[in-house]
N, C-alpha and C positions, 0 to 999 in steps of 0.2 A: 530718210530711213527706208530700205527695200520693204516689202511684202513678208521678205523671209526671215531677216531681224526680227521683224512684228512677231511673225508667226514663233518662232523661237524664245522670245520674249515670253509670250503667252503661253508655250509650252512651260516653260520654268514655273513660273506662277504656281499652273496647275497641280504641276509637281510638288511644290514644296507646300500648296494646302492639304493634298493628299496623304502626304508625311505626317502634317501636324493634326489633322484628322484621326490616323490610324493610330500614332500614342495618346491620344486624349480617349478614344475608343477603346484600347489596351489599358490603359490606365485605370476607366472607370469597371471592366471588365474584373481587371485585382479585387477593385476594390469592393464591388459585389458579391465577389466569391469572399472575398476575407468574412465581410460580415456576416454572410451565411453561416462559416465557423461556429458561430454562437447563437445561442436563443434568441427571440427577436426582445424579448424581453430581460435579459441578462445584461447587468455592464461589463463592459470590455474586459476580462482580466490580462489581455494579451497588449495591450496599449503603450506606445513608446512614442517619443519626439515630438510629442505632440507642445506647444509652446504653455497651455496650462493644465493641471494636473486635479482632479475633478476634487473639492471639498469634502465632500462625503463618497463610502464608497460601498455600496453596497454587498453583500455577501453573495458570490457568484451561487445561479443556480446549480444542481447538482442533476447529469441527466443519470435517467433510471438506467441499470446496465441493459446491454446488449450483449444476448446470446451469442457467443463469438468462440471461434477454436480458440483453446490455448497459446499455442503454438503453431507456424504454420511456413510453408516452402511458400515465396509467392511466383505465381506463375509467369514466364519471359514473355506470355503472348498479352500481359498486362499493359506493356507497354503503346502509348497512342493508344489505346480503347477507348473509348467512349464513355465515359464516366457514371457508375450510376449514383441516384441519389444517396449524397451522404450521410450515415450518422452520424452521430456524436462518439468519439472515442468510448470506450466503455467504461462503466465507473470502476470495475475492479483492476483495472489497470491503471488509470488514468481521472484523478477522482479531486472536481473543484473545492473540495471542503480541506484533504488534506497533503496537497500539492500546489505547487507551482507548474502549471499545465503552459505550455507553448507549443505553438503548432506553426510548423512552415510549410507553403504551397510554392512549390517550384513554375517556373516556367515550361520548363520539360522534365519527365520523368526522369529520375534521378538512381540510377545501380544500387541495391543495396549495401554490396560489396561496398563502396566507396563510402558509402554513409555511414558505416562501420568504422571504415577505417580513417574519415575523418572526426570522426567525434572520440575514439581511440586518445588522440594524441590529447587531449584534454581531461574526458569523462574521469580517469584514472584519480583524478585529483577532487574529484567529489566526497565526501566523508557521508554522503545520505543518498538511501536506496534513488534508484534513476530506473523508469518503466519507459523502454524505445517501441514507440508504434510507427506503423506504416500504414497507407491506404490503399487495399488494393482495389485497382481503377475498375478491375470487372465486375465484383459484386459491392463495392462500394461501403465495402464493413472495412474496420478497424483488426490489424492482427498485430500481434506480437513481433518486434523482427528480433532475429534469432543472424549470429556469426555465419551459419550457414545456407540462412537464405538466398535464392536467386530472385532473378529476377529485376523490377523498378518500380519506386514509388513515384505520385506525382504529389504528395502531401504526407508531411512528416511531421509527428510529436514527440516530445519528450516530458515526462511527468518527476517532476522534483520532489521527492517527498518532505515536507516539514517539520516533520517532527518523529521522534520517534523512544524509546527509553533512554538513550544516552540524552536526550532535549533535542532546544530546536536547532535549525539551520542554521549554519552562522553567515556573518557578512561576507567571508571570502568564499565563505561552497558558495554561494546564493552569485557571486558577484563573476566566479569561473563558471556555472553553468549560464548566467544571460550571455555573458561574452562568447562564452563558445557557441553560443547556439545561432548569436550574429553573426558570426564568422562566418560557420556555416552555413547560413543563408547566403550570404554575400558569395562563397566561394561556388554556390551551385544557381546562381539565379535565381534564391526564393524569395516568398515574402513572409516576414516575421514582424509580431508588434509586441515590443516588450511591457511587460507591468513595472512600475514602478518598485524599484527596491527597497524604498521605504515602505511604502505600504504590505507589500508579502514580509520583508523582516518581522513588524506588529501582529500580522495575522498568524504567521510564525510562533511569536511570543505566547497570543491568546490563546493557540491551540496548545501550547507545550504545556501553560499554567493549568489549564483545563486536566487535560490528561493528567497531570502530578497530583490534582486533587480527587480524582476519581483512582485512582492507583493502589489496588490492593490485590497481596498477593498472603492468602491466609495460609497458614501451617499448624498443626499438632502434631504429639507423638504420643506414642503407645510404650513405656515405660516400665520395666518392672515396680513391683509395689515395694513401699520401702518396711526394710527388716527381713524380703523376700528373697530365701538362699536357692530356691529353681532358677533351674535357666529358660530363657527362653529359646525352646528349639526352633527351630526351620523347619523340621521334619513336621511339626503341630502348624505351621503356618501354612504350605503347598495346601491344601485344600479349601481353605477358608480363600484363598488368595482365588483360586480355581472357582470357586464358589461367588463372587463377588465380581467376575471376570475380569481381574489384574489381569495384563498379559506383558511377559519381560519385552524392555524394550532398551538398550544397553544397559546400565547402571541402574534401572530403575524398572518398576512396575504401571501400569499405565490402564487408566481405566476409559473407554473410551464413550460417544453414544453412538447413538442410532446412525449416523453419517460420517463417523469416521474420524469425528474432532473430539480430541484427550479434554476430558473433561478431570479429573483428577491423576494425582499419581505418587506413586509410594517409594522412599529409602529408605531400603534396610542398608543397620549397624552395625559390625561384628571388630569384636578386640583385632581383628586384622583385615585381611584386606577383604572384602564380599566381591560375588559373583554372583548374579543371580542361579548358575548355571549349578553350582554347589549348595543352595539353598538349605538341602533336603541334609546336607552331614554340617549344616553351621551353627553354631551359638548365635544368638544376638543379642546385643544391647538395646537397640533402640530401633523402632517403628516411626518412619516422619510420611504423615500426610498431608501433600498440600494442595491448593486452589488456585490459579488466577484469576481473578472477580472477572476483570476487563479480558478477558479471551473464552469466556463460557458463554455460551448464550443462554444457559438458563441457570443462572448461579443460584439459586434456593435450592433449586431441587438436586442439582450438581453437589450440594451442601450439603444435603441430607445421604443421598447417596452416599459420599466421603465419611461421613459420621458413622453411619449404621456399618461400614464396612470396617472402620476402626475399632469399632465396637465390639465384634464378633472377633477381630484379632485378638483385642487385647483378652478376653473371654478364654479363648484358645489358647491364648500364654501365659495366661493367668497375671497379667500385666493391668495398667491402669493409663487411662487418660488425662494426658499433662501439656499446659501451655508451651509457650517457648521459654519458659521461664525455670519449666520443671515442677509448676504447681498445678495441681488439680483440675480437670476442667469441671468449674459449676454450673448448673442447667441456667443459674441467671446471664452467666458470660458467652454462652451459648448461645440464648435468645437475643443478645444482642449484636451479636456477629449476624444472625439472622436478619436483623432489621439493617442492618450494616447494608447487606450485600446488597436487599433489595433497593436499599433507598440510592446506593451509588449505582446501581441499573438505570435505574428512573433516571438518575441524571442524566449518562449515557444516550437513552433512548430519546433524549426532551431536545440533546445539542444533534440529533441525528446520525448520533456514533453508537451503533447497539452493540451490545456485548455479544463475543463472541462470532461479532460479523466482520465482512471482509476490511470495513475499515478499519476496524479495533482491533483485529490482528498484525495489520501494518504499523498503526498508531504503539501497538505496544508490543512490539517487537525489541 
């Protein structure tokens, strides 16, 4: 055998340890950044193919949100930049308690254009809200992607939500979002690790039952008294309403608080069609006020406000407060609507779904 056989020989060698070097190198590089994704202390919820499937599983931790735009253009010069340290998706989009959170890390940044338009040909067939994030690579926060963004992500999530007032997920939404979301890896070079189906369907369940048992949405009305031949005007209600600060908002009256979230809200009744816009030349029949428990964040007081503003209606129309029933309200069934509201709070606040907050307005939606 010549010198240059040898030497040729020896050159191949080199070569193909090189090779198998630099995917083992690649490899564990995935696999670093994957685990980064999550808490160092949190189990997988992203986990797939793995040959067994953990016994126990514990409740993904929940990270605290991150200040983050709403919405946002991502920038073209994101592409190849430099990465900075990542957060956590943010909980108000993207939230471990009442989703299905999956996350893909591409090999190279990925158009957003495209990732639109591949998840398009599927997403469609979801029956449960879906929050699309991207990571943009220069400031390393989490934003919303939007149809009209430019730009490229290098890491992409999608948040399935669980549950919501129609119930939970079902097995085929649950079963067309993992698949599509493998596809999509597969079709862009990322990497994705699925959760188990059975396990999110269960957790699914507990979160729907939960929700149904906390589930209340209170209502009264304000009623003429009976044997009572007055009408109730309109014209006597516009200031009590002004007073109280109702303000129309379509078909209804809407009381709101201090930040902008409807804490109560009012239907009027009239022998025909009502407007609020016509209030001031209407008849009515009937005054209905009602509450959502689970969308207020402060439902007692949210309760009392509601009452004392029915109060002063009915007063003005010479009218009387009555259940849904058409009976009477007594101060005993009163006070116990009161104890009602707080003790289903308390529950709310104990499973880490506070009323009136951002997960309990998706939750009960």
């Amino acid at each position: 055998m010549s010198e240059l056989q040898v030497a040729l020989i020896g050159l191949g060698a080199l070569l193909v340890a090189g090779v198998w070097a630099y995917n083992l190198w690649q490899e564990k590089r995935h696999r670093r950044r994957a685990e980064a994704m999550l808490p160092g202390d949190t189990p997988d919820v992203l986990m797939a193919g793995r040959a067994e499937a953990p016994t126990e599983r514990a409740e993904p931790v929940i990270a605290a949100p991150v200040a983050v735009p709403p919405a946002s253009t991502f920038e073209s010069g994101s592409v190849g930049a430099d990465p900075a340290p990542t957060a956590a998706p943010p909980a108000e989009w993207a939230d471990g308690r009442a989703d299905c959170l999956l996350r893909v890390e591409f090999v190279d940044a990925v158009p957003v254009s495209e990732l639109w338009a591949a998840h398009a040909e599927w997403s469609g067939r979801l029956d449960k809200p879906v929050q699309w994030l991207g990571l943009d690579a220069k400031s390393g926060r989490w934003r919303a992607l939007l149809p009209q963004d430019t730009g490229a992500v290098s890491q992409f999530a999608a948040a399935l939500q669980l549950a919501d007032r129609a119930g939970a997920v079902s097995e085929a939404t649950l079963k067309e979002f993992l698949g599509g979301m493998h596809r999509l890896a597969q079709r862009f070079a990322g990497l994705v690790e699925l959760p188990d189906p059975a396990a999110v369907l269960a957790r699914a369940s507990e979160l729907d039952a939960f929700c149904a048992d906390v589930d209340l949405q209170l209502a009264f009305s304000v009623a003429p008294r009976r044997g009572s031949l007055s009408e109730m005007l309109g014209a006597k209600l516009e200031p009590v309403l002004a007073a109280c600060d109702l303000r129309p908002e379509g078909e209804r009256f809407v009381a709101f608080d201090a930040s902008g979230a409807e804490v109560f809200a009012l239907v009027c009744r009239a022998k025909g069609a009502f407007s609020p816009v016509r209030l001031a030349t209407t008849a009515l029949t009937e005054l209905t006020f009602s509450l959502d428990v689970p969308r207020v964040a402060a439902g007692a007081a949210g309760f009392e406000r509601m009452l004392a503003c029915a109060r002063r209606c009915a007063e003005a129309l010479g009218g009387q407060l009555v259940d849904t029933h058409g009976k009477p309200l007594a101060d005993a069934k009163l006070d116990a609507i009161r104890a009602r509201i707080d003790e289903l709070q308390a529950q709310m606040a104990a499973k880490d779904i506070p009323a009136g907050g951002v997960r309990a307005l998706r939750l009960f939606a």
